[in-house]
N, C-alpha and C positions, 0 to 999 in steps of 0.2 A: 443305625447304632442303638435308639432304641429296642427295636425290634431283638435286638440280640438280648439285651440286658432283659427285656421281659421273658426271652425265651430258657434265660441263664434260669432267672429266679423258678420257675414253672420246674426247670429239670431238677434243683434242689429241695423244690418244695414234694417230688416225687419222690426222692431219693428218700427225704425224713417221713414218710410215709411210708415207703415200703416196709423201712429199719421198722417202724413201730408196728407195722402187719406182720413179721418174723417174730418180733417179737410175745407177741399173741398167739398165733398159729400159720398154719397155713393158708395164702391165701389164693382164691380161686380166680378164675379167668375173668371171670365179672367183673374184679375188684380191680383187674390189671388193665392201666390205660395209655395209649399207644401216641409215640411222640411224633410231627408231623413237622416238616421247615418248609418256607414259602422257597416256590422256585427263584425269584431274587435274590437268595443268598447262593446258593449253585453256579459253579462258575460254568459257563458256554463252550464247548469246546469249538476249536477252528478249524475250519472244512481245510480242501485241501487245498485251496489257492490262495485261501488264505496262510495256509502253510511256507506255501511257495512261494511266498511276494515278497520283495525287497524293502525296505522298513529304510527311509533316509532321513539324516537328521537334517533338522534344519539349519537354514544359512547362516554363518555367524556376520553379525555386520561388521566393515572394517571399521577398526578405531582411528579417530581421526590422528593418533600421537601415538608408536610406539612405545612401552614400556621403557623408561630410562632415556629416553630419548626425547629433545624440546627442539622446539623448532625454531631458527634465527634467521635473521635480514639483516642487512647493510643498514647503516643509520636507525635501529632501534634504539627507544630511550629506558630507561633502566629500568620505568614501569611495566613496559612491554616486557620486556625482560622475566621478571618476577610473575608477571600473568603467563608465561610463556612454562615457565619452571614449576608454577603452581606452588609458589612460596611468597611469603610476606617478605614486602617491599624492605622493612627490616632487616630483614637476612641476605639477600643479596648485596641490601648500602654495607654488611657489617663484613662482605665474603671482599668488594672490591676494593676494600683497605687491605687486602694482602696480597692484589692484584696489580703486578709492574703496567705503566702506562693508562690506567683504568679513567684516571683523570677526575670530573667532577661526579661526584655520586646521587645528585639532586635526580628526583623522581622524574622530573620533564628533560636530564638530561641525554642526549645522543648519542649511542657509543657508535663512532666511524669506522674503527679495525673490526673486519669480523675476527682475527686471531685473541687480543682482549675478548669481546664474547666468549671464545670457545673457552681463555684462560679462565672467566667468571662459572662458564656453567661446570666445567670439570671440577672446579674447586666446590661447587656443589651437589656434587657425585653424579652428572653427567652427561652423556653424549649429545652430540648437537648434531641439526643437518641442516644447510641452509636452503631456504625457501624464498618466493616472493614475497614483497612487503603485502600484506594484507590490508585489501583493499574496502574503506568503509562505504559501506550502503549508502551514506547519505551524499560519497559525491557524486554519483550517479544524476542524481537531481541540480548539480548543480550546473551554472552556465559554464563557457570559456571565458576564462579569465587571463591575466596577463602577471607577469611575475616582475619583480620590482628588487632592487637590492636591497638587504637587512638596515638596521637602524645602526648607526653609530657602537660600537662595542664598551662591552664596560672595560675601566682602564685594568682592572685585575685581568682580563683575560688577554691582557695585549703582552706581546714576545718582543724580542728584536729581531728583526729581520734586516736582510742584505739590502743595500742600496739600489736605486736605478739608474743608473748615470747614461746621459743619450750626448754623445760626443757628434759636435753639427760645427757646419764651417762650410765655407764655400768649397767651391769645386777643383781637385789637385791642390790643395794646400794637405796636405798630409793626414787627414782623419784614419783611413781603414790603414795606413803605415804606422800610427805608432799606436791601434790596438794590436796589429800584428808582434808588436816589440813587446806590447802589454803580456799579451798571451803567448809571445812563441811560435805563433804559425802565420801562414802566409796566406791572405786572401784576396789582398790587393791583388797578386798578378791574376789568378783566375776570374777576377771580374774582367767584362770587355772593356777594350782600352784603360783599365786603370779605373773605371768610373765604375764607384758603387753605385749599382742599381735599384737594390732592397735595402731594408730592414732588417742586417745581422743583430741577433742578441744571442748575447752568451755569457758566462758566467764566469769572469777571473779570479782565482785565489790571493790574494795580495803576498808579501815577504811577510807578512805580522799575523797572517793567520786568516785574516778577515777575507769572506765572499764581498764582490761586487758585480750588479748585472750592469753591463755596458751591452748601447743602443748605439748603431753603426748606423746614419742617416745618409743618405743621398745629396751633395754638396749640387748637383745642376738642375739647373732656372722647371725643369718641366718634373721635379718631384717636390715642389713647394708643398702637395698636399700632404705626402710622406713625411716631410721634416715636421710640419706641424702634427701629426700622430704624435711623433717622438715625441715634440715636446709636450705634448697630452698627457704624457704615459712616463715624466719622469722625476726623478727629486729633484736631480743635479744636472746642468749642463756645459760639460766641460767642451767650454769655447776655441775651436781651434783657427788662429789665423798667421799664414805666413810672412815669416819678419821682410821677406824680400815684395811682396804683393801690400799689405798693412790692407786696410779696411775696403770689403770687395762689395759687391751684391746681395750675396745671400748671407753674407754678414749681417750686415743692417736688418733681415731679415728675421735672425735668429734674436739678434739684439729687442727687438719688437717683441718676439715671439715671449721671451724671456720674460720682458716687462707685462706683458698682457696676463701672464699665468704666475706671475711674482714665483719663477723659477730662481733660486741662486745660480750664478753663475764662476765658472772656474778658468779663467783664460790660459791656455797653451799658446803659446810664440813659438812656431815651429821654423824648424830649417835654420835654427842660429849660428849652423857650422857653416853658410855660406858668406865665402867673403862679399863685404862691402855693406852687410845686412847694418839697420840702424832700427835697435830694441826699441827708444825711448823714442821714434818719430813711431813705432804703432802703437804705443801705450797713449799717447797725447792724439792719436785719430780717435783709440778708442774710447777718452776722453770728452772729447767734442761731440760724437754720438749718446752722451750718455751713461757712461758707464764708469761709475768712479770707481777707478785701479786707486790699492794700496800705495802712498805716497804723491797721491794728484787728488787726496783729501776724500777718499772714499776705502772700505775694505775689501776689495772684490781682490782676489787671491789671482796676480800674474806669475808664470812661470815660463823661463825660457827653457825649452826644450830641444831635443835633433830626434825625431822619430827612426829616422834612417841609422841612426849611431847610436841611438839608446842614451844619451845626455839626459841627463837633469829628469829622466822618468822616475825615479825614488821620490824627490822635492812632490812630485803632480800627485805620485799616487798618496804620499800623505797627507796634502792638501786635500783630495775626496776622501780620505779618511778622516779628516778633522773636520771637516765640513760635513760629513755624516753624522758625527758623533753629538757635534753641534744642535742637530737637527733634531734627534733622537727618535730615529725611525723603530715604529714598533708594526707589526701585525697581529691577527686573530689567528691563531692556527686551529679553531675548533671550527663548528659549523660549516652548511654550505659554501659552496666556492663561489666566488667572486676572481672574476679577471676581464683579460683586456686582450682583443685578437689581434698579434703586432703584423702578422703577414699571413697568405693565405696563401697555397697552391695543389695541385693534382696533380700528381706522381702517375707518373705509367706502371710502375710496380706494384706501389702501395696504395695509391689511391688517392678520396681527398684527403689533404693535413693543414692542420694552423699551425703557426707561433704565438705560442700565448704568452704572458706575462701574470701570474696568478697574485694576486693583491689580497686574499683573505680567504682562509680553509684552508684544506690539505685534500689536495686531489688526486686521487687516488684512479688504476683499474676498477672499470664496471660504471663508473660515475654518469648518470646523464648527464648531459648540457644542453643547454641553449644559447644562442645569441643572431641577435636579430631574426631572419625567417628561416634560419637552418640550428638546427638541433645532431646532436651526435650519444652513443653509447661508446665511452671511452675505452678504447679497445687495443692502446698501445702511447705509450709514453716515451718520450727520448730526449736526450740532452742535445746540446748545439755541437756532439761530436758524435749523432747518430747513434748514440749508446743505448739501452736501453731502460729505464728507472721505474723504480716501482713508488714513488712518493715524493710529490713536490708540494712546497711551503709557499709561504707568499715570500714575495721578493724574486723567486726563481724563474727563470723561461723556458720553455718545455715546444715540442713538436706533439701535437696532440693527432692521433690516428683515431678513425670513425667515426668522423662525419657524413651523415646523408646528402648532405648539400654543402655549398663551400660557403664559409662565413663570411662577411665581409671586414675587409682591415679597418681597424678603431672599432669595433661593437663590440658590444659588453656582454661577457659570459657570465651566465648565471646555472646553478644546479638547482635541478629539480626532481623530485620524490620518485617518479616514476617515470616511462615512455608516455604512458598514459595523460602523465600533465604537460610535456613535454608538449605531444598532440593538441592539447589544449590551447595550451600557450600561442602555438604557430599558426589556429585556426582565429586566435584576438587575433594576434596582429595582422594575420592576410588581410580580416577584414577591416580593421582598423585602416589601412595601406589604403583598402578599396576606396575609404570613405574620403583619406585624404585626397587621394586622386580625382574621384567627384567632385569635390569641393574646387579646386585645382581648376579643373574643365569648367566648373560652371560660367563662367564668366565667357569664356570663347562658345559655349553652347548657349548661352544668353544673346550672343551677339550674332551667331548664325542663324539662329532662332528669331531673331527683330529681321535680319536680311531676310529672310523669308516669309514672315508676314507682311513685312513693306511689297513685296514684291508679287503677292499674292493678291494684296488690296488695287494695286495699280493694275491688275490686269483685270480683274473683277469688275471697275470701274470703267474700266476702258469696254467690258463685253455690256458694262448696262447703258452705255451712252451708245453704242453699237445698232442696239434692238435686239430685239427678239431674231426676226428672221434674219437677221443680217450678222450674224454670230454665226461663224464658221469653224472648223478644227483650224488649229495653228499645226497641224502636222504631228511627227511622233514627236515622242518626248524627246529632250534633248540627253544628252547622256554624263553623268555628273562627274566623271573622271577628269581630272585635267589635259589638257591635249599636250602633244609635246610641241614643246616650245622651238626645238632646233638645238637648242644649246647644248654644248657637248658634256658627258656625264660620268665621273670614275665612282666606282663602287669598291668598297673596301672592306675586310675582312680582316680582325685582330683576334691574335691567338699570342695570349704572351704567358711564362711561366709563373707567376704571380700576381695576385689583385692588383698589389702595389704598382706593377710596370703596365698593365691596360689601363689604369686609373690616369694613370700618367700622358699616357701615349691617345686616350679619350679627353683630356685635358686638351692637350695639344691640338691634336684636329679640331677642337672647338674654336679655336682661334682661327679657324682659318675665315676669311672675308671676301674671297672672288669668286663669288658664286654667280657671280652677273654675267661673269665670262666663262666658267667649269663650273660644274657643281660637283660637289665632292659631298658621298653619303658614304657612312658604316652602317651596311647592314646586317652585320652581327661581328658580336664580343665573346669573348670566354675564355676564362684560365684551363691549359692544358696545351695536351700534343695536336697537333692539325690530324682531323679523323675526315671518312669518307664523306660525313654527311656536310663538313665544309667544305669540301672538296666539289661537292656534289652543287652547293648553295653555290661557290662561285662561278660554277659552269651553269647554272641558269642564270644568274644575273651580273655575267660577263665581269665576278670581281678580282681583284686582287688580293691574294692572301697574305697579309703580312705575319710571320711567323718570328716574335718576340724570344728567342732564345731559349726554344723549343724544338720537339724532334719533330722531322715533316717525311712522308711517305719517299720510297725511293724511286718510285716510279708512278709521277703524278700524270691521271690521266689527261688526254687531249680535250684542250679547252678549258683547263685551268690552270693560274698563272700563281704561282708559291715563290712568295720573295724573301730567304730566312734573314734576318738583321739580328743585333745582339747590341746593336747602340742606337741609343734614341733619335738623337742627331742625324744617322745615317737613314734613318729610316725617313723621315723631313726632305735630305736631299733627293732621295729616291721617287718620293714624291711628287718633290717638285719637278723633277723630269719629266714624270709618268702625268702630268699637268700640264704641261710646257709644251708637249708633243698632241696634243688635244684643242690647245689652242690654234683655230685657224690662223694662217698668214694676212700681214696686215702689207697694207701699202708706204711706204717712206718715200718720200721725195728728198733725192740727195742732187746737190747743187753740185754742176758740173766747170761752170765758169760764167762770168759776169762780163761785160763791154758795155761801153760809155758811149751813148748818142749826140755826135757831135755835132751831124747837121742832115735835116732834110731834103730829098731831090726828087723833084715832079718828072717824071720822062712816061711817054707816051709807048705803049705797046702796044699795034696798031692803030687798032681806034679805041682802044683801053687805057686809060689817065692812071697809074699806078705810084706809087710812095715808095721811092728807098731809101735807108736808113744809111746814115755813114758812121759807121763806130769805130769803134779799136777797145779791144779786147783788152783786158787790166787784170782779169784773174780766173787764170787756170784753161779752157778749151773751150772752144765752141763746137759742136756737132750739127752737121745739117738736120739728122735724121729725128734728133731729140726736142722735147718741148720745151717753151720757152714761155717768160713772163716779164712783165713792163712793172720797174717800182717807180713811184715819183715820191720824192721826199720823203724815203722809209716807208710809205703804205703802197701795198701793193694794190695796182691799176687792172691788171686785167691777168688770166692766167690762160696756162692749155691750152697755149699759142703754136703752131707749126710755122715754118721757113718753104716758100717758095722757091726761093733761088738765095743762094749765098756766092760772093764771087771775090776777088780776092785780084787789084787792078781790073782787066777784063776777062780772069781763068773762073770757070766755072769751079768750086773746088766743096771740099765736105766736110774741112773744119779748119779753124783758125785759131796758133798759138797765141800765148799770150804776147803784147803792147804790137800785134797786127794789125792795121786797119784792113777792115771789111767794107763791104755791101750787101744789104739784108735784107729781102724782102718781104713779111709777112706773107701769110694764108689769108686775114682779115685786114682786108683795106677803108673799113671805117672809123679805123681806131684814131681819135687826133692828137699823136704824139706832139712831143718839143723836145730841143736840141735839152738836153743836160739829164733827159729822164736815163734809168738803168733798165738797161734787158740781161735778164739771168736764164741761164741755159742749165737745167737739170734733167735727171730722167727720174723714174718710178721703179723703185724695187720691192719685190717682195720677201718680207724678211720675217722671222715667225716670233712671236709674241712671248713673254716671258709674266710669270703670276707676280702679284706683286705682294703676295703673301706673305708674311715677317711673323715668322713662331715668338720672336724674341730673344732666340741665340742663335 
C-alpha cells in the first residue's frame, strides 16, 4: 500500500513537470523519464490446471440449535427454560402468567407437562423439539447412590385428594360383595370359589360427586401378609363383619392391625337381611375386643348393611365420606412421584405390570421409576377397568406397564431424572443387598469356620503325638456333599399369577414341620405362565409344578408333572396326598381277641413236660395262626408269642369264639404264667402313614 502511494506521488510529480516543460518549450528525450512497477503489483495468471480445478468451500459446522427453534425435556425448571430460549429469566416468569396450567413461575421451579413448555415457548415466538434432559459433567464423577422420598411438602402446595379406603374382614363374610354393589360389577363370582385372592383397587364415584379408591383384601388365614399391605397403604378401614358369624379370626386381626397403624375404622354388619341375625350381640363382641362403637361409649361409625340387596349402602358410603372429610386428606400434585406397589404380575400379552397407589406427583407417560431392585420407563397407564389414561394424581390406582423387572408388592416407588440414575440407584442397592446378606451369613460362616479349625487342631495333634514316621495318608479326601439319607423327598415348583398369591402360598409351605419323615423343598418361584424352562427344571429334579391360576402348556412333556389349582386350600390338600403316598407303610398291631387264664395243666408229651393253658375266651376271636401276648395287671409280660396247639375239648381246631373255653399251648415253655394273667391275640398290619402337617385352615 505504500508502495502504491509513493508510486502515485512520483506519477504526479511527473505529470507537473512535464506541464511546466511545455510550457517552456519543447522537451527532448534526455529530459523524458520512463515509469517502471515492481512485478508484485502484476497479477499472476493461472496455468491451466489451475484453470481446471474445482474451488470447494468450506464445511459449515452444524449449529447446535436451529434458528427459531429451543430445545425442551420433561421436568425442566423455568431457569432451564429461559437458558434454553436465550432470554432473561424475566421474560419467560412474565410470558407464563398468560400461560393456562403453567403453575409456579420460581426459577428452580419444574415444569412436568411438556405441552405447557410448548404453550410457554410459542407464546415467546417459538418452536420447540424435545430432547434428552442434559446430562451435567459432574455426575460423571459421582458414586451410586440411592434415592430416598422428598421432605414433607409445604402446606400451600397440598390439593385434596381422594380417599384410600381398604375394606378387610374375614373370610365369606361379604367384602368383594358389597364393593361389587358399590361399583356395579361383579368380581366375587370370577374369583375361585368366591375367595378373593389379590389386591383389587379401583376407583368408585360416590352419589355426591366425590372419588374414592377402595382396597379389596383377602379375608383367608394364608394372605395375612396381603391384608396387612392394605392396611399399610390406607386412610380408612371399613370393617366388614357378618351379623350371622359376629367376631371371627381375621377379625381380631384386622382389629390389631387397625390399632397398631392408628387407622380409623368404619364397621359394616353385613347380611342383616338374614333371619334370626342379632345386630347388638356383634356390636358388644366388637366391644369387648376393643373397639368403641357409637352408643357402647366410643364414636367408631356401625352400619347395618345387606351387600347382597344393596341395604343401608348410602348410610356407609356417607359415613367414608364424613370420615374423609373429617380427616382432611390432601396431596402434592407437583413434583416427583411417590407411591406404593399394591400388587404385581406378568401378562402373557403385555408383560410385566403393577398396581400402584400413587401418594404424591402426577404421573405421567415416559416417567422413570424405581422401587426396590426393579426400575421401569412408563410406557402405558390404565385404570382398574383396563382403560387407558394419560395422568394419574395421588389418591388414584393405576396398572403401570414397563417394567424390566417385576416389583415387589408393598415397595415404594420413587421417580428419578433419568434411566441413567435409575442404573445408579439399582447398582446401591444390589449392593447394599450383598452387604446385608454377608452380615446375615457371618455368624453361620463364623461357626463353620470354628468347626473346622477345631477339627483341624485335633488331627494335627493327633499326627504330632503319632511321629514322624508313623504318620501315614488317612486316604482320599472325603467328599463334603451330604450323603442321602434314605428319606423320601417332594420337590416343588410355584408359578402363580401374582406376587401376592406366591408370597402366600411361600408362607404356607414354610409352615410345614415333617421333614423328619418327607422333606418338602421349593426349588424355584415366579410370577407368570408355567414356560419350558420350568418344565425343563421339574424334569431334572423329579418336581411338581404347582400352577397358581395361570396358563400351563397343553402338551407337557414326559417327566413332568403340572398340577393347575386356582385355590389355596386345594393346593395344601393336593399336597398333602402327594406326601402321604411318600411316606413308607408303618406297622399297627390290631388286637384280635382277649381270653382269661383260668388254670394251669402239666401233661407229659413223651418224654417232654409241657404247660397248657386253660382259658375262655371274653372278647372277640382267637386265631391259631396269629401272635399272641400275656398282660398281667395292665403291664404287658411278654409279646410275639406263637400257639403250638390250640384245641377246643379234645378237637384240634384254629380259632375259638368268644365265652369258649380253650386249651393253649405256647411256642415258649419257659414263660411262668398264673391263673388270672390275660393273653391277647392280634395280628400286624400294614397301613400307610399320614403328615401331620397343620397349615392352620
Amino acid at each position: 500500500m505504500l508502495q502504491i502511494r509513493y508510486l502515485a506521488r512520483r506519477i504526479i510529480k511527473n505529470e507537473l513537470l512535464q506541464t511546466r516543460l511545455c510550457a517552456v518549450g519543447p522537451v527532448t528525450n534526455a529530459h523524458q523519464r520512463q515509469i517502471q512497477f515492481s512485478a508484485a503489483l502484476s497479477k499472476r495468471r493461472k496455468t491451466a490446471e489451475e484453470k481446471h480445478a474445482i474451488e470447494f468451500a468450506p464445511k459449515k459446522k452444524n449449529k447446535p440449535q436451529t434458528a427459531g427453534v429451543v430445545d425442551i425435556w420433561r421436568n425442566m425448571t423455568v431457569a432451564d427454560l429461559a437458558q434454553s430460549c436465550q432470554l432473561e429469566l424475566e421474560h419467560i416468569q412474565e410470558v407464563m402468567l398468560y400461560v393456562k396450567g403453567a403453575g409456579n413461575i420460581e426459577g428452580t421451579a419444574r415444569l412436568e407437562d411438556p405441552k405447557v413448555i410448548k404453550d410457554i415457548a410459542a407464546k415467546c415466538g417459538f418452536k420447540t423439539k424435545i430432547v434428552a434432559a442434559p446430562v451435567v459433567e459432574e455426575e460423571e464423577v459421582l458414586k451410586d447412590r440411592d434415592v430416598v422420598p422428598r421432605p414433607p411438602p409445604a402446606p400451600e402446595n397440598l390439593k385434596e385428594r381422594p380417599p384410600v379406603v381398604t375394606v378387610m374382614g374375614h373370610v365369606d363374610h361379604g367384602k368383594t360383595t358389597l364393593l361389587d354393589s358399590l361399583r356395579g360389577a361383579s368380581v366375587a363370582a370370577g374369583e375361585a370359589g368366591g375367595i378373593t385372592q389379590h389386591i383389587g383397587a379401583f376407583t368408585v364415584e360416590l352419589d355426591n360427586g366425590e372419588k374414592v379408591t377402595f382396597l379389596d383384601t383377602p379375608g383367608h388365614a394364608a394372605f395375612s401378609a396381603m391384608r396387612a399391605r392394605g392396611a399399610n397403604q390406607t386412610d380408612i378401614i371399613v370393617l366388614v363383619v357378618a351379623a350371622e358369624d359376629g367376631v371371627m379370626e381375621q377379625t381380631k386381626e384386622v382389629l390389631r392391625l387397625a390399632k397398631e397403624l392408628s387407622v380409623p375404622v368404619i364397621v359394616a354388619i353385613n347380611k342383616i337381611d338374614k333371619p334370626g341375625v342379632d345386630i347388638d350381640r356383634v356390636k358388644k363382641e366388637l366391644s369387648q375386643h376393643g373397639l368403641a362403637l357409637e352408643g357402647y361409649g366410643g364414636d367408631t361409625i356401625a352400619v347395618g348393611v345387606s351387600a347382597l340387596h344393596g341395604t343401608n349402602l348410602d348410610e356407609l358410603t356417607e359415613a367414608v365420606s364424613t370420615q374423609a372429610t373429617l380427616m382432611g386428606l390432601k396431596g402434592e400434585y407437583t413434583g416427583p412421584v411417590e407411591g406404593v406397589v399394591v400388587e404385581s404380575k406378568v401378562d402373557s400379552h403385555r408383560g410385566k405390570l403393577s398396581t400402584a397407589i400413587v401418594s404424591r406427583g402426577t404421573l405421567r407417560k415416559g416417567a422413570i421409576l424405581v422401587s426396590g431392585q426393579a426400575w421401569a420407563k412408563v410406557r402405558g397407564l390404565f385404570d382398574h377397568a383396563g382403560q387407558p389414561i394419560s395422568v394419574v394424581t395421588p389418591g388414584m390406582p393405576v396398572e403401570i406397564l414397563g417394567w424390566r423387572e417385576l416389583p415387589l408388592a408393598g415397595d415404594l416407588i420413587l421417580e428419578v431424572e433419568s434411566e441413567k440414575m435409575a442404573s445408579s440407584v439399582l447398582r446401591w442397592r444390589a449392593n447394599q443387598a450383598m452387604k446385608e446378606k454377608a452380615l446375615s451369613d457371618a455368624e453361620a460362616i463364623n461357626l463353620k469356620r470354628k468347626e473346622h479349625d477345631e477339627q483341624y487342631k485335633a488331627e494335627r495333634e493327633k499326627a504330632r503325638l503319632s511321629g514322624f514316621y508313623r504318620r501315614k495318608q488317612q486316604g482320599p479326601r472325603q467328599k463334603e456333599a451330604t450323603p442321602d439319607d434314605g428319606k423320601p423327598r417332594i420337590n416343588v415348583i410355584v408359578k402363580g399369577d401374582v406376587h401376592g398369591s406366591v408370597e402366600a402360598i411361600l408362607d404356607v409351605l414354610e409352615t410345614y414341620d415333617d421333614n423328619d419323615r418327607c422333606r418338602l423343598d421349593v426349588i424355584h418361584y415366579a410370577v407368570g405362565d408355567v414356560n419350558e424352562s420350568d418344565l425343563e427344571l421339574a424334569r431334572l429334579f423329579d418336581a411338581i409344578v404347582y400352577a397358581f391360576a395361570v396358563n400351563v402348556p397343553n402338551k407337557p412333556p414326559p417327566g413332568a408333572t403340572i398340577r393347575p389349582v386356582n385355590i389355596i386350600y386345594r393346593l395344601v390338600d393336593d399336597l398333602k396326598k402327594e406326601i402321604n403316598t411318600k411316606l413308607p407303610m408303618v406297622d399297627v398291631s390290631e388286637e384280635v381277641g382277649e381270653a382269661n387264664i383260668l388254670q394251669l395243666f402239666d401233661i407229659n408229651e413223651g418224654r417232654r413236660k409241657v404247660t397248657v393253658l386253660g382259658c375262655r375266651c371274653t372278647k372277640g376271636l382267637l386265631k391259631k395262626s396269629l401272635k399272641y401276648k400275656v398282660v398281667r395287671n395292665g403291664e404287658l409280660l411278654v409279646d410275639e408269642l406263637g400257639l403250638e396247639s390250640m384245641r377246643h375239648l379234645k378237637n384240634e381246631v384254629d380259632s375259638i369264639k368268644k365265652d369258649v373255653e380253650c386249651g393253649l399251648r405256647l411256642d415258649n415253655q419257659t414263660l411262668e404264667l398264673k391263673a388270672g394273667d390275660t393273653i391277647v391275640c392280634y395280628q400286624i398290619n400294614r397301613v400307610p402313614q399320614q403328615t401331620e402337617w397343620d397349615p392352620g385352615f
